[in-house]
N, C-alpha and C positions, 0 to 999 in steps of 0.2 A: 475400780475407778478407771475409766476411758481415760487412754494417753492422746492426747490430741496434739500432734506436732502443728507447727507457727512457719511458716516461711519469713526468709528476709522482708520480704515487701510488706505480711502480715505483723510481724514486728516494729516496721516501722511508720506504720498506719497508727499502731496502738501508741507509740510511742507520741505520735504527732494531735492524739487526741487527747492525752493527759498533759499535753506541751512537757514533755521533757524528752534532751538531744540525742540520749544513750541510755542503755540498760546500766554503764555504770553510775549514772546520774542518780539512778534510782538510790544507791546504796552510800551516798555521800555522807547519808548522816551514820554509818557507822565507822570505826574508828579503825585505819588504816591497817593499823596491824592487828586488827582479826578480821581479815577482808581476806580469801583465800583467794590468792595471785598463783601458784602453781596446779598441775595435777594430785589428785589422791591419789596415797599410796594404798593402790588394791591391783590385784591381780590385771592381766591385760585384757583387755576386751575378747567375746567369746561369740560366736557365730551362733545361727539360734538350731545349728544339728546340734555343734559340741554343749550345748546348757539340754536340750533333751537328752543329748546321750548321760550327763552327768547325773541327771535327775533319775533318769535309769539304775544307772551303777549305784544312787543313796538309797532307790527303792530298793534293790537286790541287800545293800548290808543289812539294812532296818530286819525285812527277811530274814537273813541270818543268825538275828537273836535267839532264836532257838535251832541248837542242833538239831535233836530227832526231828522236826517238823521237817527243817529243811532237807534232812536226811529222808524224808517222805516224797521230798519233791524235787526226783530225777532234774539235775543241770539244772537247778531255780535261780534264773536271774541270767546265764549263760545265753547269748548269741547262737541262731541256726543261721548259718552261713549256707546261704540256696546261689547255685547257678543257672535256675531256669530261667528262661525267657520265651521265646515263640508266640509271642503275640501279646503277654501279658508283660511287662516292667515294672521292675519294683523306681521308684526314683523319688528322690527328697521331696516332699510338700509341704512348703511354707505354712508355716501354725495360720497366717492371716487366709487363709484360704476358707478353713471350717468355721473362724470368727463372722467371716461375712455372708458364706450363703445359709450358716444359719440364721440370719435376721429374720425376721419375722416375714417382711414384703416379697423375698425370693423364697423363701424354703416352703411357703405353703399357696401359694402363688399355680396358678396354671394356665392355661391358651391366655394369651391376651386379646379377647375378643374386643374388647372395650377400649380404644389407646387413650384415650380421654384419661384413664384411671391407671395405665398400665406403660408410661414413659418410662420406669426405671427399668422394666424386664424388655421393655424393647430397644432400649439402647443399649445393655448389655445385651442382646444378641445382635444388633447391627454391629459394635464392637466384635464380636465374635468371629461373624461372615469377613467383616473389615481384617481382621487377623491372619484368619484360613489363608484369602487369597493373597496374602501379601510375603507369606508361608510359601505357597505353592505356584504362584507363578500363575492364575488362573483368575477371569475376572467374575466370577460369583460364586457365590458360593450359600447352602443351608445351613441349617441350625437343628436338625429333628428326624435323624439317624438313631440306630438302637446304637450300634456297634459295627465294629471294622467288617463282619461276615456281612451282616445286613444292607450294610452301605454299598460294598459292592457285586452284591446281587440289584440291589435296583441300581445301580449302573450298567449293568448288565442291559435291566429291562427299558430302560432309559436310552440308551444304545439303539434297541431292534426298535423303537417308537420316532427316532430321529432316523434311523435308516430305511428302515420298510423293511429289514429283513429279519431271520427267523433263526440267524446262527451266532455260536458264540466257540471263539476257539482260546482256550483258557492253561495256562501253563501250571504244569505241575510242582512246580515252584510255587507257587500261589499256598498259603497257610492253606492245609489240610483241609481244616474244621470251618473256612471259608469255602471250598468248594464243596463240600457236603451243604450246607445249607443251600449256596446256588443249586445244585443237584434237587433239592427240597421242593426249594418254591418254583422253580422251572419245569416239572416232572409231568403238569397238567397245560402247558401253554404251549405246546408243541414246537419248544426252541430246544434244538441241537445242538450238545454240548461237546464239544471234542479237543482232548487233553492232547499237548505236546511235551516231550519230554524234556528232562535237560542233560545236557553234557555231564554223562556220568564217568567213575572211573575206568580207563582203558587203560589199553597197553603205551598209548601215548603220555608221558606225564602232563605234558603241555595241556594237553585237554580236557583234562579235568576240574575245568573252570564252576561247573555248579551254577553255570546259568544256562537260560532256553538254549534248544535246538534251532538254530536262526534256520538251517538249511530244512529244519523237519518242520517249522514253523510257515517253510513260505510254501511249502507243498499242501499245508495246509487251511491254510489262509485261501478261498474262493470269493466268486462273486456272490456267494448266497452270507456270506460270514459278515453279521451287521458291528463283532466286535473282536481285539484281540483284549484278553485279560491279564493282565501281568502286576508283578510284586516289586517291588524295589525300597530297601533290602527284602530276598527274597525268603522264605523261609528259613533257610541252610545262612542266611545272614550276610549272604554274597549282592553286592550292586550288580543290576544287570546295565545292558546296551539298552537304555531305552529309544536313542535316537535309532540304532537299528531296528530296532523291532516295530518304531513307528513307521519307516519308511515302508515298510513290508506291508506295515496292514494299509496305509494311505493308497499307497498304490494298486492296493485292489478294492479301494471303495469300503472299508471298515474303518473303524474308531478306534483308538488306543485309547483303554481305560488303566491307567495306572494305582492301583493299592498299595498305602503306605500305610503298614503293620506297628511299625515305630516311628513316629512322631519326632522324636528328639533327634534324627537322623538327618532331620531338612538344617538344622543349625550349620551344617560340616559338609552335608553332600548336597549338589547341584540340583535342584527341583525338577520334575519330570516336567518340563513345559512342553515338550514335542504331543505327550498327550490332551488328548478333547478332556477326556472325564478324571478327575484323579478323585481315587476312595481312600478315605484319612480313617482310622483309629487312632484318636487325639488321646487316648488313656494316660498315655504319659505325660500329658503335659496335667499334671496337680491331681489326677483322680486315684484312686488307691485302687491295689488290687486286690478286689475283694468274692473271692468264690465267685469269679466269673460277673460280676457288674454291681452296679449298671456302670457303662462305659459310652464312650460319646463318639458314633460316627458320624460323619459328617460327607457330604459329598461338595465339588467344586470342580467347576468346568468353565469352557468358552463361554460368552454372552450370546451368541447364538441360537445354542441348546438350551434356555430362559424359558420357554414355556413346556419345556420335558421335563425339568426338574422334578424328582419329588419332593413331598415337604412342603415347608415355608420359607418365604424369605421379607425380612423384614428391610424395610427402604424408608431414605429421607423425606421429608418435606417438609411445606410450610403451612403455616393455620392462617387463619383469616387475617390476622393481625401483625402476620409476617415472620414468626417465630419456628426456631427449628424444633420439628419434631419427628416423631417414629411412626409407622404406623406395618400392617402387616401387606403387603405388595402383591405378593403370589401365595394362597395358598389353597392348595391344589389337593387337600385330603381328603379324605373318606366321610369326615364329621362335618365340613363343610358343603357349603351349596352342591359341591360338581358331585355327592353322592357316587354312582358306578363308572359316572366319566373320571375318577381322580384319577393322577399318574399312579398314586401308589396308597395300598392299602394297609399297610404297615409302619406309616409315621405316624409319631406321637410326640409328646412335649417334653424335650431334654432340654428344656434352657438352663434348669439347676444345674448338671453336668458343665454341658458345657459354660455356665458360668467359672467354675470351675477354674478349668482351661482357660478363658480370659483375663481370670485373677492372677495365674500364672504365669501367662504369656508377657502381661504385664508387670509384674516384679521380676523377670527375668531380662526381658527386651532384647534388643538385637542381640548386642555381646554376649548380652549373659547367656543366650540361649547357645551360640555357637562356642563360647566358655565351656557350658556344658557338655553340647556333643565332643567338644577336643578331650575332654575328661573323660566322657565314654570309651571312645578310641584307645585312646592311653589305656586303661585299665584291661580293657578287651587284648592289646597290644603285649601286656605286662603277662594276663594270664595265656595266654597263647606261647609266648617264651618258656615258663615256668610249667606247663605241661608238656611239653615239646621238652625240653630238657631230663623229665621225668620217662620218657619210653615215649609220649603221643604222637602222634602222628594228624597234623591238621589234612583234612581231606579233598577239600577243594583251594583251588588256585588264582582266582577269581580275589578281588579287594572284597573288603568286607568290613560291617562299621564294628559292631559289638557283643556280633555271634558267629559263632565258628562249629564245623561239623569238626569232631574229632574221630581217628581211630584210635582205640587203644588193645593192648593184648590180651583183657579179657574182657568176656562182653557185658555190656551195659548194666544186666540182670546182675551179676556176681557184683561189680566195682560201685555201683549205689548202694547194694544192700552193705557194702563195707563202710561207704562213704556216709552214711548215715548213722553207724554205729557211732560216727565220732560228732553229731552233729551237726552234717554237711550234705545239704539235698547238690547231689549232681549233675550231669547233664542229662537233657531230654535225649531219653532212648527213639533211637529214629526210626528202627526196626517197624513199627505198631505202623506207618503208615509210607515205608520205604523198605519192604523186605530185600529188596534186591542190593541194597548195602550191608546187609547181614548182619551179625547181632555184636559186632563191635563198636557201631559207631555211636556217638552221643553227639548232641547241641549247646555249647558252650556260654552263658552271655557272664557281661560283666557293667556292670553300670556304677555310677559313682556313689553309688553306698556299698558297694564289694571293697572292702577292705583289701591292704598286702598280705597283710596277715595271714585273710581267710584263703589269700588263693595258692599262697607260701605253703601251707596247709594241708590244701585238695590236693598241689605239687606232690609234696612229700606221703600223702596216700596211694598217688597212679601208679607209683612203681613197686612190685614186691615181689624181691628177690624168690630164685625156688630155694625152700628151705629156710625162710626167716622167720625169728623167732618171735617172741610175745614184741608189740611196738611199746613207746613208752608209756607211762601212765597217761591215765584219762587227764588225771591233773596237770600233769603238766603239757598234756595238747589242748587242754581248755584255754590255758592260760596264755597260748600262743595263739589261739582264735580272738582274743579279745583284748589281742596287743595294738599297738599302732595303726590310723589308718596308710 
């Protein structure tokens, strides 16, 4: 049965149509004293993580009923405590999220070529656009990005089509696996890709910030360079200067395209407004991580750059009759009219996603969102102490919201493969795509489903004396993984 909640005004509409003053009116003909005037005595009200964690923990006992079975089934019902992060977030999704877009009218739903038939998917994506730029500081914005790589690569190309030029100078901060795909689709278009490094460690402590080379950045930054590319939080988790790095590129006649990898990050940190283009990976906001997608980019820029966009964008208006409606504004794809004129050959129809993210954005709202990110913080802040206490060593210097480069004493290879023996995926080894930090460092994140517990935990794993003996039982480090949050 659908819970249909009643607002005040909705209550007392109903009330004024049955002519009676109050709800308790209703109940006058029962007899006073069996008329419940206080609260039930039952347990206190419960959040809707801690009722799925609980319905967890009855699944695992029920399990339980049989020994051998369960004895068949290494840690059944036990918590894997991960610290990855780098582009993917694990973060709480409201149960109303999979209630709604699996309805019927969104879940099987596509282009809405028709808006006559098609007002509900277009107002949940003007909503959508409505969101982004109110997020980001930017006055438009799409709806029909694959994902964070994809999004800004065609800002990239979106970029050299508003500038006339043919270069793009892109920071090695930028997520990895984002600049291999620009790498990709750029390889046949004859635009010039040239990486800047960042502030790595030296003999100066001070310097070891983990963000761009401002001074290697402006050497290379020309009049042929139609864009600069940047991360904020950048891979390594550190905020960069984006108003320096804007000034740098403005002043020689390119764009500053800012990539936001983590979404939950704009609740807490200042929006990159000094940038034209900013490229969103909204995954966080309600999508699961799931083997890599689907996931929801999106792109948002100045009002200016309106007929570069790729994609679609959906806009207001009125019908004949004076009524608000939706219809689709700009769409600029490959399946439509402009055939080989489209900006881009690579959008398609993520309005389920990013429905999503709307459903989200809205059961969280302002507060709740930067509630959030202050939770992020905090936990990232928690584990950062608690490894650092343990032998770590944080790597760069630079603020950072909820990922952190760690060093530790031995490298990444040896302290996962331990760290997993007890249940606990660890930090991303940086090694695979930063040789030149060597094979101690890892990537830290923590978001508000990381328990104290689990990082008390990882803590108590990073350090191992020379010559220590067997650690304690499994049992009883299981049962410290799925204590308190």
């Amino acid at each position: 049965m659908r819970y249909l909640p009643k607002s005040s005004a909705d209550r007392e509409a109903m009330l004024a149509e049955i002519g009676q003053p109050s709800i308790e009116a209703l109940f006058e003909s029962i007899p006073a004293e069996y008329r419940l005037t206080g609260d039930l005595r039952i347990p206190r009200q419960h959040s809707e993580s801690e009722i799925l964690d609980r319905f967890r923990a009855f699944g695992a006992n029920l399990a339980s009923g049989d020994a051998e079975e369960l004895a068949a089934q290494p840690a059944a019902g036990q918590p894997v405590a991960s610290f990855l992060g780098a582009g993917a977030y694990r973060h709480y999704r409201p149960a109303i999220i999979d209630s709604l877009v699996q309805r019927g009218e969104f879940l099987t739903s596509y282009t809405p070529y028709q808006p006559e038939i098609a007002q509900g998917t277009l107002q949940a994506m003007f909503e959508f656009q409505t969101m982004i730029c109110e997020l980001t500081g930017m006055e438009i914005a799409n709806a029909s990005m694959y994902d964070g790589s994809t999004g800004a690569t065609e800002s990239v190309l979106m970029a050299c089509r508003v500038t006339g030029r043919q270069g793009a100078v892109v920071a090695r901060t930028v997520h990895p696996e984002y600049r291999e795909v620009l790498s990709t689709l750029t390889r046949h278009q004859e635009i010039s890709i040239t990486e800047v490094d960042y502030i790595a460690p030296g003999a100066d402590q001070r310097d070891q910030t983990g963000r761009i080379d401002l001074a290697a950045l402006d050497a290379a930054v020309t009049n042929e360079t139609a864009c600069v590319l940047l991360q904020s939080p950048n891979f390594f988790g550190v905020i960069e200067d984006v108003a320096a790095v804007a000034e740098i590129a403005h002043r020689k006649g390119a764009l500053l395209i800012v990539s936001i990898a983590e979404a939950v990050s704009l609740g807490i940190v200042r929006a990159p407004v000094e940038a034209d283009i900013i490229s969103m990976e909204a995954q966080s906001f309600g999508v699961a991580v799931g083997y890599g997608g689907p996931y929801c980019g999106v792109i948002a820029s100045k009002e200016q750059f309106l007929r570069q966009m790729p994609g679609r964008l959906v806009g207001e208006t009125r019908d004949a009759d004076g009524r608000r409606g939706y219809v689709l504004t700009l769409s600029t794809r490959e399946q439509h009219i402009r055939r080989e004129k489209a900006t881009s050959n690579i959008c398609t129809n993520q309005a389920l996603v990013a429905m999503m993210v709307t459903i989200f954005l809205t059961v969280y709202g302002k507060q709740g969102l930067r509630e959030l990110a202050e939770q992020n913080l905090a936990k990232a802040a928690y584990l950062e102490a608690a490894l650092r206490s343990a032998g770590g060593k944080r790597l760069f210097t630079a603020p950072h919201f909820h990922e952190f480069a760690l060093t530790t004493a031995e490298s990444a290879e040896e302290l996962n493969a331990r760290l997993l023996e007890q249940r606990i995926v660890g930090g991303l080894d940086l090694a695979r795509w930063y040789p030149e930090l060597g094979a101690n460092v890892t990537l830290w994140c923590a978001t508000e489903l990381t328990t104290r517990a689990q990082m008390d935990a990882a803590a108590a794993l990073l350090y191992v004396p020379a010559g220590a003996g067997a650690r304690e039982s499994d049992v009883t480090f299981q049962q410290t993984l799925t204590g308190a949050r």
